[in-house]
N, CA, C and O of each residue as an XYZ file, in Angstrom:
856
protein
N     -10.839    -10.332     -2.989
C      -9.592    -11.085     -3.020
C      -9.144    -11.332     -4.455
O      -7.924    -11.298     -4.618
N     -10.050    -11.622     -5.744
C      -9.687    -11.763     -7.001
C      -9.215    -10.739     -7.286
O      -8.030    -10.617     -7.596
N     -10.081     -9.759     -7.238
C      -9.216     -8.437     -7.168
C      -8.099     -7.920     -7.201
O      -7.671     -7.248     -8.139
N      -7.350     -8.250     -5.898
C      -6.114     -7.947     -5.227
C      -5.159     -8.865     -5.899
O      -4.061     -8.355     -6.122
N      -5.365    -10.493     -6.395
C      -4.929    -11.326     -6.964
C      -4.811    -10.422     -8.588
O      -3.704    -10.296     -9.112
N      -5.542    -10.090     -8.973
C      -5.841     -9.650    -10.529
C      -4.362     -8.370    -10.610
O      -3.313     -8.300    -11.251
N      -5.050     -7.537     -9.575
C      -3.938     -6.184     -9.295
C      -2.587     -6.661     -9.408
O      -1.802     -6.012    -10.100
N      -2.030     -8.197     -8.548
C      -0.935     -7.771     -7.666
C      -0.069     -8.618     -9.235
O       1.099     -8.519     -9.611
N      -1.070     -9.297     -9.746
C      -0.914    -10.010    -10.833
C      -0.674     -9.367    -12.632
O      -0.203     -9.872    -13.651
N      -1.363     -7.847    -12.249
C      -0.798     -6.975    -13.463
C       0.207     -6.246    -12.878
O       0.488     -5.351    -13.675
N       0.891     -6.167    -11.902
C       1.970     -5.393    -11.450
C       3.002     -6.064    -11.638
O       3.917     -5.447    -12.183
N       3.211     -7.272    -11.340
C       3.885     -7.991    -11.099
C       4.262     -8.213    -12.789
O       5.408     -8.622    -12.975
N       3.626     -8.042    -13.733
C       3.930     -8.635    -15.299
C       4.140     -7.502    -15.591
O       5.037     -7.548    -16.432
N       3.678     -5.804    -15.295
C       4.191     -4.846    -16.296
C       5.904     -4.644    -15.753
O       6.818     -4.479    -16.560
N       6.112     -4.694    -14.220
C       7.102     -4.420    -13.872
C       8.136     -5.314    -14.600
O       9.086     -4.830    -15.215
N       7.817     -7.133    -14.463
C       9.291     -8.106    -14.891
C       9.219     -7.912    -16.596
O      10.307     -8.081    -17.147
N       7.984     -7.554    -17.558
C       8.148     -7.557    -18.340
C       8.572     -6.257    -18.957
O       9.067     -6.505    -20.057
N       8.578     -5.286    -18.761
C       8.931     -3.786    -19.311
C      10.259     -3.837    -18.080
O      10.941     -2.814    -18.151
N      10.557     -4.458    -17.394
C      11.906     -3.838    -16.406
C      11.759     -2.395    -16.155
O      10.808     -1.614    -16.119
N      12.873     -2.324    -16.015
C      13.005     -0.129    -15.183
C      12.018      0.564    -15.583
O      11.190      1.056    -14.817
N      11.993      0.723    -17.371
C      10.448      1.251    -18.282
C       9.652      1.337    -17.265
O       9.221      2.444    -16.943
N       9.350      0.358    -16.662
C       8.056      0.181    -16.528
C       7.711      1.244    -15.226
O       6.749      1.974    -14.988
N       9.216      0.902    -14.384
C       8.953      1.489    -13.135
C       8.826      3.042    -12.986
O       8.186      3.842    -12.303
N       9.936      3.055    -14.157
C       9.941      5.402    -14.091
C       8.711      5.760    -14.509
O       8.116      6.690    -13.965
N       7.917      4.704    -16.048
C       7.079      4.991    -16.811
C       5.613      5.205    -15.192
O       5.068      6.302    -15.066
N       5.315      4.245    -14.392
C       4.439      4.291    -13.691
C       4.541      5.379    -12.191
O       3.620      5.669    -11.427
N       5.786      5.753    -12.140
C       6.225      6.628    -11.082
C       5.607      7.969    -11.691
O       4.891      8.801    -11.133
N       6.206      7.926    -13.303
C       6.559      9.372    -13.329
C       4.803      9.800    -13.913
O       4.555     10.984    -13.685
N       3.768      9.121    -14.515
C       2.361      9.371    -14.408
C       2.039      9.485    -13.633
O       1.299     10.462    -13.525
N       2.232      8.773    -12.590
C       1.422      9.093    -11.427
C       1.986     10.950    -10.675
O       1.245     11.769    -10.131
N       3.335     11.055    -10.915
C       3.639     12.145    -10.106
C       3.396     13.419    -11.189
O       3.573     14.544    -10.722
N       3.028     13.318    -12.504
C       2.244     14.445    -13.350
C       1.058     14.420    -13.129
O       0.399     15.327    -13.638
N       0.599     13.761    -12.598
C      -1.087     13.976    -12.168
C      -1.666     13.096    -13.269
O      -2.430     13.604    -14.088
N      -1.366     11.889    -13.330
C      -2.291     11.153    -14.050
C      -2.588     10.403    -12.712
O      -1.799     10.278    -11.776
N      -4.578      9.661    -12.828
C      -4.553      9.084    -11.876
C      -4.408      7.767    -11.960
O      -4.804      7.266    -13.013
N      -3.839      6.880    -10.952
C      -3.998      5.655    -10.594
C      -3.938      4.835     -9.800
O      -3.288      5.118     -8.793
N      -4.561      3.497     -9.880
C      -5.246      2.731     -8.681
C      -4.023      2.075     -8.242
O      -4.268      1.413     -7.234
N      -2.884      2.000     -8.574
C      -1.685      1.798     -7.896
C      -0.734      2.837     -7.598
O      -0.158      3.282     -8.591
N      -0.433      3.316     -6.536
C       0.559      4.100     -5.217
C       1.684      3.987     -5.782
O       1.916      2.798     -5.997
N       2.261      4.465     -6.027
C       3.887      4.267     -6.405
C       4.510      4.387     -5.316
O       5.687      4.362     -5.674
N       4.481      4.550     -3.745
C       4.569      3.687     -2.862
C       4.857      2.456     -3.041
O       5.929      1.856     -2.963
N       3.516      2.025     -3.360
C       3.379      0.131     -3.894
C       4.161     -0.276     -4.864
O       4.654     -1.401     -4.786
N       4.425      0.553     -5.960
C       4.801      0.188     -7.553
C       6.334      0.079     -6.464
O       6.652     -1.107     -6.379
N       7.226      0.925     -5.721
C       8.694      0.717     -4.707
C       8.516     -0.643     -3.860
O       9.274     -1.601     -4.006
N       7.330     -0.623     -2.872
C       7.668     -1.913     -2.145
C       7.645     -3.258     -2.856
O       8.297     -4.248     -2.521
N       6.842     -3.165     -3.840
C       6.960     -4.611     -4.649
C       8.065     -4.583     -5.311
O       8.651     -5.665     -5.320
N       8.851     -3.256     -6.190
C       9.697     -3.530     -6.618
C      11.227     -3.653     -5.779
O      12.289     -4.017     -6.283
N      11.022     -3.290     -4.543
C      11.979     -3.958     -3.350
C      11.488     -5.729     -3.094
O      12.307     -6.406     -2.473
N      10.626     -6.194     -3.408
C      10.565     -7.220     -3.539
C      10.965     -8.341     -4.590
O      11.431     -9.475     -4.470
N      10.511     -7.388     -5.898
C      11.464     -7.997     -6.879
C      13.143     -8.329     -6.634
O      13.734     -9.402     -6.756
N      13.430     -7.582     -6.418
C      14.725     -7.188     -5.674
C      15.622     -7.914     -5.207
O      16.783     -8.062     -5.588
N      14.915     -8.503     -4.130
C      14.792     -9.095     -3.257
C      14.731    -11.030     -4.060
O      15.331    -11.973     -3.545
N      14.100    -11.108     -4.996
C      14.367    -12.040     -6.064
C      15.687    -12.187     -6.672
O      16.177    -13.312     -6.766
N      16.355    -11.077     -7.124
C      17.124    -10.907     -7.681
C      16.396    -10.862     -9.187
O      17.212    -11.132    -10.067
N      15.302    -10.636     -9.595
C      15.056    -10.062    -10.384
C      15.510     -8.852    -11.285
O      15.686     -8.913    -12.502
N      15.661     -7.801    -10.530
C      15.676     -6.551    -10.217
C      16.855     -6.091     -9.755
O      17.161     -6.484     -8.629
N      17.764     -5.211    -10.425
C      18.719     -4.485     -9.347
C      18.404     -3.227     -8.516
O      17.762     -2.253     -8.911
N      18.952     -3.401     -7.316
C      18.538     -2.121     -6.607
C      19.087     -0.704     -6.926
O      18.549      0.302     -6.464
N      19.758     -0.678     -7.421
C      20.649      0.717     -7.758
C      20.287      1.312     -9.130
O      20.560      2.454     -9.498
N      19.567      0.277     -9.903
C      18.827      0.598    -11.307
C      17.502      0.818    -10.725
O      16.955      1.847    -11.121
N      17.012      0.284    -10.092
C      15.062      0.766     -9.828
C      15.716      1.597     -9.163
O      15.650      2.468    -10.030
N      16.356      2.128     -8.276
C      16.328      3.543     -7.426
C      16.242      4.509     -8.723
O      15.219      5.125     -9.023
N      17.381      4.554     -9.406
C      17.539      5.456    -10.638
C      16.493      5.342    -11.512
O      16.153      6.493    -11.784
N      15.869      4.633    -12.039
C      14.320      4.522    -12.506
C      13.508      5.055    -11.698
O      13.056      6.016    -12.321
N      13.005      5.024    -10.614
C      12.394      5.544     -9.404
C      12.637      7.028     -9.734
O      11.716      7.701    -10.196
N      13.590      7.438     -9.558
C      14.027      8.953     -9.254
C      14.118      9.852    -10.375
O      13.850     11.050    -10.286
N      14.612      9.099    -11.761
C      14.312      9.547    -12.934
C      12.780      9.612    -13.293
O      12.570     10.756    -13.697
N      11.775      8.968    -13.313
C      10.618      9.265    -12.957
C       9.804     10.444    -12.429
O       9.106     11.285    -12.997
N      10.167     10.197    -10.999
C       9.684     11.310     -9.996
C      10.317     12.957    -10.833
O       9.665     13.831    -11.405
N      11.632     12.863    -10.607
C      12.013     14.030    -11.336
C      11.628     14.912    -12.616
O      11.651     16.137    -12.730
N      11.192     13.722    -13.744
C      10.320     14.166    -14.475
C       8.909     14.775    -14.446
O       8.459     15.755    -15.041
N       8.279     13.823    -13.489
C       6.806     14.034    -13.788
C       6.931     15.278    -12.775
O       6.225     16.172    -13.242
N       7.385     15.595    -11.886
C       7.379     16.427    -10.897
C       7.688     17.994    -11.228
O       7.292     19.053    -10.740
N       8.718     17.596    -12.448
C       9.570     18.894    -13.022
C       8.137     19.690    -13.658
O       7.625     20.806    -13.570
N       7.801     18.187    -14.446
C       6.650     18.963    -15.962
C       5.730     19.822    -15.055
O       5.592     21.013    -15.335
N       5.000     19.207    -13.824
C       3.905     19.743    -12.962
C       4.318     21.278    -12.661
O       3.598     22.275    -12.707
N       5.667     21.175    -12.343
C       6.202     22.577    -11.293
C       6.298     23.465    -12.198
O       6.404     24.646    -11.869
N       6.278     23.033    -13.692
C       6.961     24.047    -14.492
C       5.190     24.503    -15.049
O       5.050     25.696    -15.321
N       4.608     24.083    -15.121
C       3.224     23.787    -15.880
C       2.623     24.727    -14.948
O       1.914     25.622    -15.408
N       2.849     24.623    -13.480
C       1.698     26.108    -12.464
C       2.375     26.656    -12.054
O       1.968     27.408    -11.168
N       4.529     26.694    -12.534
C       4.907     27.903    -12.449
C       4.181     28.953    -13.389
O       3.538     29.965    -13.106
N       4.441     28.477    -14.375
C       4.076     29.656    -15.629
C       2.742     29.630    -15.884
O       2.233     30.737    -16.060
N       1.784     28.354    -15.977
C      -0.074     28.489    -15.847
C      -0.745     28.533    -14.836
O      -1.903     28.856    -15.099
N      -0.515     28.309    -13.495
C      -0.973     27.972    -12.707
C      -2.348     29.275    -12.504
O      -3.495     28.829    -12.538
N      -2.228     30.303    -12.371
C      -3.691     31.138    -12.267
C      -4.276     31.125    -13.854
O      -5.216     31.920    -13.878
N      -4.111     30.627    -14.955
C      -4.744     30.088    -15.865
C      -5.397     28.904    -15.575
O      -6.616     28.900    -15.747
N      -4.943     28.052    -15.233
C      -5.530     26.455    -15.392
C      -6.145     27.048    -13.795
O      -7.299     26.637    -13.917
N      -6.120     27.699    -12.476
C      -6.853     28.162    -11.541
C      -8.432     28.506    -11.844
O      -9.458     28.155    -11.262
N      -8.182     29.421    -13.112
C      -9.267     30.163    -13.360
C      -9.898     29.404    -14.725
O     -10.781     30.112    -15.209
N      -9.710     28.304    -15.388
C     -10.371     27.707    -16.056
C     -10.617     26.689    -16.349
O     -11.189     26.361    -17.388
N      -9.993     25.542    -14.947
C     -10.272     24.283    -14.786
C     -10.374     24.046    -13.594
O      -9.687     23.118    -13.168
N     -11.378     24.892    -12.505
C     -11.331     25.118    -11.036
C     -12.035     23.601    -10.507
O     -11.865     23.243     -9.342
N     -12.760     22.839    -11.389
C     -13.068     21.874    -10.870
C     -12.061     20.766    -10.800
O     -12.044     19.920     -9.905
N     -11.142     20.835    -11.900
C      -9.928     19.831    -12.086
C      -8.898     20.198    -11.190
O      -7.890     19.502    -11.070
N      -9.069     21.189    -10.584
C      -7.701     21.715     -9.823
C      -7.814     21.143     -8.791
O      -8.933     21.086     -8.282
N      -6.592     20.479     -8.093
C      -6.390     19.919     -7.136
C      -6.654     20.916     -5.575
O      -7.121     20.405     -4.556
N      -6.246     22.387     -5.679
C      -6.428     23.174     -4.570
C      -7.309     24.238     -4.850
O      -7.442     24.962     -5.837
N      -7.720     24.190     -4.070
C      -8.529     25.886     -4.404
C      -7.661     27.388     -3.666
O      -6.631     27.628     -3.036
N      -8.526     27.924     -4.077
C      -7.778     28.924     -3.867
C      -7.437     29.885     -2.065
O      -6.650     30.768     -1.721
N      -8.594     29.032     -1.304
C      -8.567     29.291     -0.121
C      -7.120     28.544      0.693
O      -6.378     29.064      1.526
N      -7.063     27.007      0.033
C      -6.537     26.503      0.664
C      -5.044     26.626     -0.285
O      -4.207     26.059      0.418
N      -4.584     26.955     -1.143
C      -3.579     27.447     -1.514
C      -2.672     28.492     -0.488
O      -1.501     28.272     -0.179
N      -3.384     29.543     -0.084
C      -2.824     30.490      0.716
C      -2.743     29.991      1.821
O      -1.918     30.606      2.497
N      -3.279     29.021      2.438
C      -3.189     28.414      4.076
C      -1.879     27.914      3.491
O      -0.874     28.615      3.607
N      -1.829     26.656      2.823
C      -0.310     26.264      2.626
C       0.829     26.793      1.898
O       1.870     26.196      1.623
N       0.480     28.073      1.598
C       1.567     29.203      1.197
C       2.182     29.549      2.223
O       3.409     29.536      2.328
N       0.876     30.120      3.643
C       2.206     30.616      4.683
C       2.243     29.915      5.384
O       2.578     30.328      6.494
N       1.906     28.234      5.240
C       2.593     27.519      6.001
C       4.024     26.861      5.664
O       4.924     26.425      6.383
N       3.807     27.005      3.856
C       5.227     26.921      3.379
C       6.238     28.510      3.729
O       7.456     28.555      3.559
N       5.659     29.319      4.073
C       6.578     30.271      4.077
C       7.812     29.944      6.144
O       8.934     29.905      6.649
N       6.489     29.835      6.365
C       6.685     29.362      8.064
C       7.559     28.610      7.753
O       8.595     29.261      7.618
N       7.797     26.984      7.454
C       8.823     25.809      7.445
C       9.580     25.843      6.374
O      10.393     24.919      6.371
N       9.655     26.713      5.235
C      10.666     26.787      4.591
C      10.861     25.506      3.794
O      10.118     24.576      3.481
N      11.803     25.726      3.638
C      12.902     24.201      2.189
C      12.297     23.160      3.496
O      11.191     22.723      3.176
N      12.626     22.799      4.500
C      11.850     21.883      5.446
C      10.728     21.289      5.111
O      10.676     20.102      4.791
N       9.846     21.981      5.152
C       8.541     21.497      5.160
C       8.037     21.314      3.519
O       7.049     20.684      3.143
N       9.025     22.061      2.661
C       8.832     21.058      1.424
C       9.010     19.544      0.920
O       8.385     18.744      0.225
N      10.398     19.599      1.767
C      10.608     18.488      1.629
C      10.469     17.583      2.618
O      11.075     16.513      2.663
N       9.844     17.897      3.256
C       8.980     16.852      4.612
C       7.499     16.512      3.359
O       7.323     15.319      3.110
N       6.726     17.335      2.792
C       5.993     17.275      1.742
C       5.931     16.450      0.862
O       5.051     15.723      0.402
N       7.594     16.753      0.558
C       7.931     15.608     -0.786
C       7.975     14.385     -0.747
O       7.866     13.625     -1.710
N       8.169     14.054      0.577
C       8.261     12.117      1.122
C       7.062     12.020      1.940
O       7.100     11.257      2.906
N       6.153     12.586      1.733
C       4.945     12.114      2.552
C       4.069     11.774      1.319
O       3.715     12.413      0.329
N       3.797     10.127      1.909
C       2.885      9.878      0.729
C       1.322     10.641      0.815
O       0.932     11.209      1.835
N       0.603     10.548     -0.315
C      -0.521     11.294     -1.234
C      -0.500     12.788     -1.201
O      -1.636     13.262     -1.215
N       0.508     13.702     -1.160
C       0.454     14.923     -0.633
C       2.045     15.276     -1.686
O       2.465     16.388     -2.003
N       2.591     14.052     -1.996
C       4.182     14.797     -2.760
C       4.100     15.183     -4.043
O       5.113     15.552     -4.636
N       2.789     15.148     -4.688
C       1.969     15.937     -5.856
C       1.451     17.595     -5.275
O       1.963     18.656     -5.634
N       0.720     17.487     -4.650
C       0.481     18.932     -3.982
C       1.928     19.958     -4.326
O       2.020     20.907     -5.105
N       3.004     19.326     -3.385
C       3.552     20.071     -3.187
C       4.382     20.757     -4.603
O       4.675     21.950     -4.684
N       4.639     19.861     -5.528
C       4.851     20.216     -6.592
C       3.988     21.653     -7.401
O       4.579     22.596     -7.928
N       2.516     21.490     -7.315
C       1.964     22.345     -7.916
C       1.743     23.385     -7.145
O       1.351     24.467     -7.582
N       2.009     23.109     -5.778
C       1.928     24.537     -4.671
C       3.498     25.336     -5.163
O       3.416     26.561     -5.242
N       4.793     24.754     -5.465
C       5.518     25.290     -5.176
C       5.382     25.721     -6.299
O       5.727     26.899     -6.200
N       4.944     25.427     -7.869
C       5.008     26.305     -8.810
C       4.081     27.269     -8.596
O       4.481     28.432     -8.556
N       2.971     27.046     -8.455
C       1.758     28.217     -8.333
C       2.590     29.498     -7.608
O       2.622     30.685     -7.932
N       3.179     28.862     -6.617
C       4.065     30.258     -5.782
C       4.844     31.106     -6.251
O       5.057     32.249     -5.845
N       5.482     30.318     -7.502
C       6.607     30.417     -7.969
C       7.743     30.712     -6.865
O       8.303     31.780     -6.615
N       7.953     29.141     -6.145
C       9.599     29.011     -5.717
C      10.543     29.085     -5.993
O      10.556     28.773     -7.184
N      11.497     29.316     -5.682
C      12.379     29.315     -6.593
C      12.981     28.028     -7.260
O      13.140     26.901     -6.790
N      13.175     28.378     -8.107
C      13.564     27.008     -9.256
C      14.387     26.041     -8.763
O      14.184     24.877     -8.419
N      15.927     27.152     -8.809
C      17.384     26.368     -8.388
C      16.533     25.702     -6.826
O      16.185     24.525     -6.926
N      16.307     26.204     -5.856
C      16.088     25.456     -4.197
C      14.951     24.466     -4.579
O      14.873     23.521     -3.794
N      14.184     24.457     -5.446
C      12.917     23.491     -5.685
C      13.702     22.268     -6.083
O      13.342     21.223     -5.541
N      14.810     22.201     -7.017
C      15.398     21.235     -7.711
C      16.627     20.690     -7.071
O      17.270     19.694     -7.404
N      16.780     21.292     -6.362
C      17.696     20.800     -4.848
C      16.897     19.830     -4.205
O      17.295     18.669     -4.106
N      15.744     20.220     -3.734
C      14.545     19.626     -2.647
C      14.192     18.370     -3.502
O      14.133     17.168     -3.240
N      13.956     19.194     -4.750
C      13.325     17.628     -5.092
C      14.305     16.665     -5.318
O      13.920     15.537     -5.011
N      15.569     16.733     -5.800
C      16.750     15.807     -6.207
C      16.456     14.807     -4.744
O      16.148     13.623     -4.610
N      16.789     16.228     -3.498
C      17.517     14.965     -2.320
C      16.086     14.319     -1.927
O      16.199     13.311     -1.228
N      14.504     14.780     -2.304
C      13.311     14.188     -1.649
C      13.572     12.668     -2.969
O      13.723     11.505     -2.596
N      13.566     12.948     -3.918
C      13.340     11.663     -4.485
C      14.088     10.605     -4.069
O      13.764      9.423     -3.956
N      15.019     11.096     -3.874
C      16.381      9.625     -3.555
C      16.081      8.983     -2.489
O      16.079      7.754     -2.413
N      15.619     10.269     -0.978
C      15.162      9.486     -0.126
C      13.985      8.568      0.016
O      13.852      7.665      0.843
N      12.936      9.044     -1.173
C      11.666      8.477     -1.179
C      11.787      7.049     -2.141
O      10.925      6.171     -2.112
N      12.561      7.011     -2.677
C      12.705      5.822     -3.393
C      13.470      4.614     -2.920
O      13.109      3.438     -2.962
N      14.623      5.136     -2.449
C      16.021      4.208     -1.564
C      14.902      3.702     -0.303
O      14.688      2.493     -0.212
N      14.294      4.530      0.530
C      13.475      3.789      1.785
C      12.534      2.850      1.131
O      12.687      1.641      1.302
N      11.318      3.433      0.198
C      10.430      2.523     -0.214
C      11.014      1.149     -0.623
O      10.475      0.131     -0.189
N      12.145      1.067     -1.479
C      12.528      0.061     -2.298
C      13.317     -0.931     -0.917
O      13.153     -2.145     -0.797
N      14.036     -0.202     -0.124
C      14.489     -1.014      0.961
C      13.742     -1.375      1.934
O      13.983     -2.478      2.424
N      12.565     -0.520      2.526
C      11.198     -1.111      2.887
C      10.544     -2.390      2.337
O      10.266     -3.431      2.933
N      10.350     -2.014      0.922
C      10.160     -3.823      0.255
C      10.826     -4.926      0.118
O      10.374     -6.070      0.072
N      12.328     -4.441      0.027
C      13.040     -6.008      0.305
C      13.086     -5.996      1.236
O      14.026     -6.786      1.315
N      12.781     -5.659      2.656
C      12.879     -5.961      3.997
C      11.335     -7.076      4.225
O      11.286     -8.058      4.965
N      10.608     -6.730      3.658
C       9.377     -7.431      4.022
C       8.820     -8.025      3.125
O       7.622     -8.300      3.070
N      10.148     -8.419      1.876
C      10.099     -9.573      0.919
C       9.651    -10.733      1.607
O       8.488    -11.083      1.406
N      10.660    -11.667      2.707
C      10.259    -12.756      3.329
C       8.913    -13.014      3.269
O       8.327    -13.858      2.591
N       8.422    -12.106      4.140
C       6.769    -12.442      4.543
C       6.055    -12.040      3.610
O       4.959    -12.599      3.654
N       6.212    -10.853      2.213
C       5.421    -10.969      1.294
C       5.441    -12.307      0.007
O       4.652    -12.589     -0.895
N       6.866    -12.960      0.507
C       6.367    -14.686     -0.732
C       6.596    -15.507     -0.010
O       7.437    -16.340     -0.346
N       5.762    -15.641      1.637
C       5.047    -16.620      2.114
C       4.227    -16.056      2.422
O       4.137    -16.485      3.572
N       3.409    -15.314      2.322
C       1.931    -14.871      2.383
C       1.325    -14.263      1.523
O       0.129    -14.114      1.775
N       1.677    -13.849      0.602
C       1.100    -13.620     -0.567
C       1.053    -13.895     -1.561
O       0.061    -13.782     -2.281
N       2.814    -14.615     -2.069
C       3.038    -15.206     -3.900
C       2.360    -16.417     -3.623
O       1.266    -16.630     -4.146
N       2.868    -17.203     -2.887
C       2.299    -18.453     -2.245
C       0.908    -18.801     -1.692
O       0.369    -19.870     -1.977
N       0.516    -18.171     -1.145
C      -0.679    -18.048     -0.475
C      -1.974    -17.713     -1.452
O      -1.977    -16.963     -2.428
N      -3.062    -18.476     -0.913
C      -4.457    -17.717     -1.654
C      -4.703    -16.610     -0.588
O      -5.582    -15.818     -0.926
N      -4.344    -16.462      0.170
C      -4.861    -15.144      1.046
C      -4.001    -13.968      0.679
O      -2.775    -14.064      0.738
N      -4.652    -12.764      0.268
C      -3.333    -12.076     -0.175
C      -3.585    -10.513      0.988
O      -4.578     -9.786      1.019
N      -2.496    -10.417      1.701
C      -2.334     -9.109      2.619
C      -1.550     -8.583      1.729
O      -0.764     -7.830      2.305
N      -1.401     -8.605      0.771
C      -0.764     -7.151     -0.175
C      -1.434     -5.808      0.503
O      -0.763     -4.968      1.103
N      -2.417     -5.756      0.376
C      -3.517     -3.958      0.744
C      -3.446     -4.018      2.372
O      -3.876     -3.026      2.960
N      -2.907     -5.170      3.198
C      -3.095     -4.512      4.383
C      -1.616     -4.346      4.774
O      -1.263     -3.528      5.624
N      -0.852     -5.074      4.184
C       0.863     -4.952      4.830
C       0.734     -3.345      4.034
O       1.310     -2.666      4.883
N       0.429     -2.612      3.208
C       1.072     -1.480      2.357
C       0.243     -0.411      3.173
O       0.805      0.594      3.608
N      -1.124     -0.646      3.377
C      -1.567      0.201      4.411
C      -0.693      0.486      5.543
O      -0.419      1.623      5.926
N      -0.213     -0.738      6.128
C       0.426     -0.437      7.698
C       1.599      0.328      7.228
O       2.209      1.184      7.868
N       1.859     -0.124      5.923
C       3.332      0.761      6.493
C       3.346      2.458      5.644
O       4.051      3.436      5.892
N       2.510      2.309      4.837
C       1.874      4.116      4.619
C       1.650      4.793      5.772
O       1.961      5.959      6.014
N       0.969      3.836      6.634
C       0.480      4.625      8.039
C       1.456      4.885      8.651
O       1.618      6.025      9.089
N       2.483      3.773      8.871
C       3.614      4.513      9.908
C       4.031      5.356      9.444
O       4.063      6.363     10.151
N       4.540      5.462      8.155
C       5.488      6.419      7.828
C       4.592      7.813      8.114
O       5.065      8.720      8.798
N       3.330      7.885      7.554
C       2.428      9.350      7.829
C       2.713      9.651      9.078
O       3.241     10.683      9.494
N       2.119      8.127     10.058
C       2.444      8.988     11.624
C       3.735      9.503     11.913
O       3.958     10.492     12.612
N       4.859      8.546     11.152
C       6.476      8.951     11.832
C       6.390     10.842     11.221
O       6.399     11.766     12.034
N       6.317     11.056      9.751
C       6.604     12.127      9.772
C       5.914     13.579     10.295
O       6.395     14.706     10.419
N       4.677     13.079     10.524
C       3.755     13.840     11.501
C       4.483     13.985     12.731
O       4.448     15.115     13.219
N       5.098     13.155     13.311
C       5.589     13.634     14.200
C       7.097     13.904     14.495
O       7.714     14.314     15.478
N       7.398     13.547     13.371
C       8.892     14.550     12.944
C       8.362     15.373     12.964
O       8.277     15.943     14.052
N       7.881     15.780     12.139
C       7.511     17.683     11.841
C       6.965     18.436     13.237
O       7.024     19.616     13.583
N       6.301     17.015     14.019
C       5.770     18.332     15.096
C       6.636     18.191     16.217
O       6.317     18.834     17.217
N       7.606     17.529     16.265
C       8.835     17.537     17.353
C       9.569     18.612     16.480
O      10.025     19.467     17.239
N       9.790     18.827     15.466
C      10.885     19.725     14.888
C      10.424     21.455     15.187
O      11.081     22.446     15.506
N       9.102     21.238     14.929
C       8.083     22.905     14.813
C       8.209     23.063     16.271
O       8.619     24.130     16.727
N       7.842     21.939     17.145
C       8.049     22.714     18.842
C       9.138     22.895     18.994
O       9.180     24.082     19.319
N      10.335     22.440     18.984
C      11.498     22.614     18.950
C      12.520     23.931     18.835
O      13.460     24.324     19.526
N      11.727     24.527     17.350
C      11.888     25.852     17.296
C      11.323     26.810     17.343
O      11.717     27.937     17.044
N       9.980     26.362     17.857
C       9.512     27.492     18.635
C       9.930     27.611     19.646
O      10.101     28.781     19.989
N      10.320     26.502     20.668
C      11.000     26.745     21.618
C      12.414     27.557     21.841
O      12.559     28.266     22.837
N      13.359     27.421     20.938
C      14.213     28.221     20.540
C      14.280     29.500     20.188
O      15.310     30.167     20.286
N      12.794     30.079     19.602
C      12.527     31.415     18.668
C      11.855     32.122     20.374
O      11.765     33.349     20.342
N      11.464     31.536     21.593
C      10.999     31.565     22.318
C      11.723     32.040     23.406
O      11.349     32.863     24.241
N      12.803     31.450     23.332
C      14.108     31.548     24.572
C      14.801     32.373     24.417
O      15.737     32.548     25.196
């Protein structure tokens, strides 16, 4: 619980004290592959909570949010467009995929197309993957930067409106409170969203198979 108090307590000071900085600065590390113990998920719902203060404007953290993502996402795509079987073949332990499972999600990206990238791109712990899958492939550039424009906006505008929605109950149960459900309210709602788009994708894939079928 000190813990979670300590965490929710350095988030809460890099975000009001660095403003937007803070938010692209922690989006956009995390989405170059630096690691860290805060979700930028989380770094959106709290800052929909700020928000929600009036701390914070919403139309500036979206654009912080998305300026972020866009960056760190660009550097990655561009980094295993052009290195990617270099840094494959000489940092195989640092590499996020191997090489077996590269080709499974090659022709599963080939199967779902711009779709299933950007079903990729808003699924949280997996919208890094897709970045370095689509350079390793070398996708195409112009449709990658399409995908990613409209994946960030959506991934940021929901998260951030996700958090001021469940502002209320996060500052009476958590700013207020010694009990802090910060880690279990952010769990539940990571989870829905995984299950919702899990099963977007698999209502959409039967769908047209059913169609490719008929």
């Amino acid at each position: 619980m000190q813990k979670n108090k300590l965490m929710i307590s350095e988030l809460n000071s890099a975000i009001i004290e660095n403003g937007y900085w803070a938010i692209l600065l922690l989006v956009f590390l995390q989405e170059v592959g630096v690691p860290s113990p805060v979700p930028n998920e989380l770094v959106l719902l709290f800052s929909g909570y700020l928000v929600f203060r009036e701390s914070l404007s919403f139309s500036v953290v979206v654009v912080s949010a998305v300026a972020g993502d866009l960056l760190g996402s660009t550097i990655l795509y561009i980094a295993f467009y052009y290195f990617g079987e270099f840094i494959l073949s000489k940092l195989p332990a640092r590499f996020p995929l191997s090489r077996n499972k590269i080709d499974r999600l090659s022709l599963k990206l080939n199967r779902h197309g711009r779709y299933g990238i950007f079903v990729g791109r808003v699924s949280p712990f997996i919208r890094g993957y897709v970045s370095v899958l689509c350079g390793f492939i070398r996708f195409s550039p112009r449709r990658f930067s399409l995908i990613l424009l409209s994946s960030a906006v959506v991934w940021s505008v929901f998260y951030v409106a996700v958090g001021y929605c469940i502002a209320p109950v996060w500052s009476r149960w958590i700013v207020n409170s010694d009990n802090s459900f910060i880690q279990i309210i952010s769990f539940a709602v990571i989870s829905l969203l995984c299950l919702f788009f899990w099963i977007w994708r698999r209502v959409n894939v039967r769908r047209k198979s059913q169609i490719a079928n008929s």
